[in-house]
N, C-alpha and C positions, 0 to 999 in steps of 0.2 A: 370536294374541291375539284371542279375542271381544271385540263389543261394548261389555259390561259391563266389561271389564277394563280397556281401551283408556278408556274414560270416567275409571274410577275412578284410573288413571293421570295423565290430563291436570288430572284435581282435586286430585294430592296433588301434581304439579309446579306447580302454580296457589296453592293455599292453604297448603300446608305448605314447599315448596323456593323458592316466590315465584319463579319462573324462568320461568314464562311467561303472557303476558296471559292474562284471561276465556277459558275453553276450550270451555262450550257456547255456540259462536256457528258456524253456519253461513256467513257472510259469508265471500267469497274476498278482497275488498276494504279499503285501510286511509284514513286521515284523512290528506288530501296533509300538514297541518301536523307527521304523525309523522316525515316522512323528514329531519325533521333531526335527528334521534334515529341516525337509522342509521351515521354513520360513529359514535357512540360504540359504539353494538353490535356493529359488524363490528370496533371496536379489540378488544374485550372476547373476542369470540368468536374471533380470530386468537391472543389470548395461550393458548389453551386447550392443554393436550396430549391432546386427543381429536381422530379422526380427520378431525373439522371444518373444524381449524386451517388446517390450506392451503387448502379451500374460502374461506377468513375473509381469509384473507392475499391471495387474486387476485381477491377480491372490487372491484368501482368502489363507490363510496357517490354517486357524480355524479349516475351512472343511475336516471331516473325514469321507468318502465316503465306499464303499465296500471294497474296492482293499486292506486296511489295516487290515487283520485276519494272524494272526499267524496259526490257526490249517488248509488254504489251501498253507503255506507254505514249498516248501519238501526240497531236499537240497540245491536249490539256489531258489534265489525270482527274479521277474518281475526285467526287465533291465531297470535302472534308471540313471540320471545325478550325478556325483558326486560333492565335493565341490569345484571345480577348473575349473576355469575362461577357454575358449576356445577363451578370446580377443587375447593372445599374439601367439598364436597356428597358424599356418601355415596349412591349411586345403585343402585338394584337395577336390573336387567339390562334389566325392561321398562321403566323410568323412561328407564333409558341409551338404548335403542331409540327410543321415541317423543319425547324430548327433538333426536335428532339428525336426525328427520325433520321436525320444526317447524325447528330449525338450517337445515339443509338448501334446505329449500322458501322461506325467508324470503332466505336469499344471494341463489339463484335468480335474485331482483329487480336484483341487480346483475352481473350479468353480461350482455355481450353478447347480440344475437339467435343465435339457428342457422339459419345461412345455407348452401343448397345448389343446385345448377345440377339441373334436374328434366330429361330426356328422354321425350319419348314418340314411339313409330314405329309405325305399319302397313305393316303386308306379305299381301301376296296369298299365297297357297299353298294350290296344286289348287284355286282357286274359291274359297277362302274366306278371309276379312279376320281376319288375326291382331294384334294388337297388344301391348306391349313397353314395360314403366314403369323407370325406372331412377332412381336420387340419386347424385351425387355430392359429398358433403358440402365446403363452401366453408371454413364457420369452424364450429366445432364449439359458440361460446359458452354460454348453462347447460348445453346438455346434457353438459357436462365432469365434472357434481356428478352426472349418472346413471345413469352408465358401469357396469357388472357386471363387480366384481371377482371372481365365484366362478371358480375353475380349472374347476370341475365342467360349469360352464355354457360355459365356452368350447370346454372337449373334445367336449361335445352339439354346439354348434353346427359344430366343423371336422367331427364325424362325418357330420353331415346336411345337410353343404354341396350336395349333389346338388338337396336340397329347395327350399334357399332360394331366398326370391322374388328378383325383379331390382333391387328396392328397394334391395339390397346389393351390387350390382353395374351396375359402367359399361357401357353404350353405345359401340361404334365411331363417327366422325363420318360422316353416313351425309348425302346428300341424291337428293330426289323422284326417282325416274326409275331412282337402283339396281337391278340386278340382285343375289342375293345367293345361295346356296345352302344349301336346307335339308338338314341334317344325319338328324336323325330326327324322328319323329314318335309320340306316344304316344296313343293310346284312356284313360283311366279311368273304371270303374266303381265309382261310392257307391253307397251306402243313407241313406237319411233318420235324423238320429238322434236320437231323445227329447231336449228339452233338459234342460242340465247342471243338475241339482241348486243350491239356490241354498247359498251361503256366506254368512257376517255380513256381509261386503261387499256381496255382492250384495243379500241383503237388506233392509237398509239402503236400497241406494238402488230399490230396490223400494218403500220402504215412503215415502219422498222423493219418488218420482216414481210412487205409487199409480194416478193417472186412468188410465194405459194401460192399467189392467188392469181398466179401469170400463165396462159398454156403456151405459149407462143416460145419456144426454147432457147431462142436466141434472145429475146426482150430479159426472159427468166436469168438467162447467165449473165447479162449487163447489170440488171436488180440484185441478183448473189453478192456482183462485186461491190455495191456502192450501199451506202445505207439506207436504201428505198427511197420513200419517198419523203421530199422536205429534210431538215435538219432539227437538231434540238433544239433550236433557237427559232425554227420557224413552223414545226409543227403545228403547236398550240394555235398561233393566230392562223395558220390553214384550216384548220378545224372551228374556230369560232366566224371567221369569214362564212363556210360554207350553212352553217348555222343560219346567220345573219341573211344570206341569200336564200333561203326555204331548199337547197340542195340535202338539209339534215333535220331529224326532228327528234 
């Protein structure tokens, strides 16, 4: 989904399906007086038969996380679910899409931290100081709503398990003064590579966070202070404008 679509989405789930708050607002932040709202929305959203529903159902409503401060709220707050059902609602596929990732990310807020035990070791070998990052995840809390169901993606990853960092893997319990035996040892050689093309996403927050790509220091600190370039509401059509004019391809 581009920009423009994604907009025009979150307008007709806003003004036509009433299902969810103001949608151009940038703000990640909500009004601490809304979270008494929230266990009525997490009832609502648990009755659903969309894939939410158990999201909904092990959700806490107790939990009051960061996201609930009034003083980083400016004039609209974080896009959230409102109190009306989307069972009897007639939803086209991107509406479906974008409605369950506002669902989604607004649960989030109640669910546990993710908590895991971090390792880190150095080791000498031949002269030189190697070091070795590791997680072992404790309690898995939101990130239970993150998970990657595709089969596709899980077969990539058992195939390129060679690859994977240690991020994904334990640590022996190891202490100062070990001896240990290295196994092998590998050389790689890169090349430097152009960067990637940008995408709506990326562009976007290219155009959000414009000053890095400012030299001029005084233009830079005027761009720090304002939200770069264009607005929420008027990015997407800046971007399919220039589209439309051959300035993008």
């Amino acid at each position: 989904m581009n920009a423009k679509l994604v907009l025009d989405v979150c307008q007709a789930l806003y003004e036509k399906h009433k299902l969810i708050t103001y949608p151009r607002s940038d703000c990640r932040y909500l009004p601490t007086e809304h979270h008494q709202q929230a266990s009525g929305i997490i009832k609502l959203l648990a009755q659903s038969t969309a894939s939410y529903q158990s999201f909904a159902k092990n959700a806490d409503a107790t939990i009051k996380g960061r996201a609930w401060n009034n003083s980083k709220v400016s004039a609209h707050h974080a896009i959230i679910p409102t109190e009306k059902s989307a069972e009897k609602i007639n939803l086209n596929p991107f509406e479906k899409n974008v409605y369950f990732l506002i669902v989604r990310q607004y649960l989030a807020q109640f669910y546990p931290a993710y908590i895991y035990d971090q390792t880190k070791i150095s080791l000498t070998i031949a002269g030189g100081i190697f070091t070795a990052n590791a997680k072992s995840p404790v309690q898995q809390g939101w990130k239970d709503l993150f998970k990657k169901q595709s089969t596709k993606k899980q077969n990539d990853n058992k195939s390129s398990e060679h690859n994977s960092p240690l991020e994904q893997q334990s640590l022996p319990s190891l202490k100062k003064g070990d001896k240990l035996h290295c196994e092998k040892g590998e050389l790689l050689e890169k090349t430097t590579q152009a960067p990637s093309a940008f995408t709506d996403a990326t562009l976007l927050a290219a155009m959000t966070g414009i000053s890095r790509y400012v030299q001029d220091k005084s233009i830079k600190k005027i761009l720090k202070e304002t939200d770069g370039l264009g607005t929420e509401a008027t990015r997407a059509g800046i971007i399919d404008l220039l589209f439309k004019r051959g300035f993008l391809q």
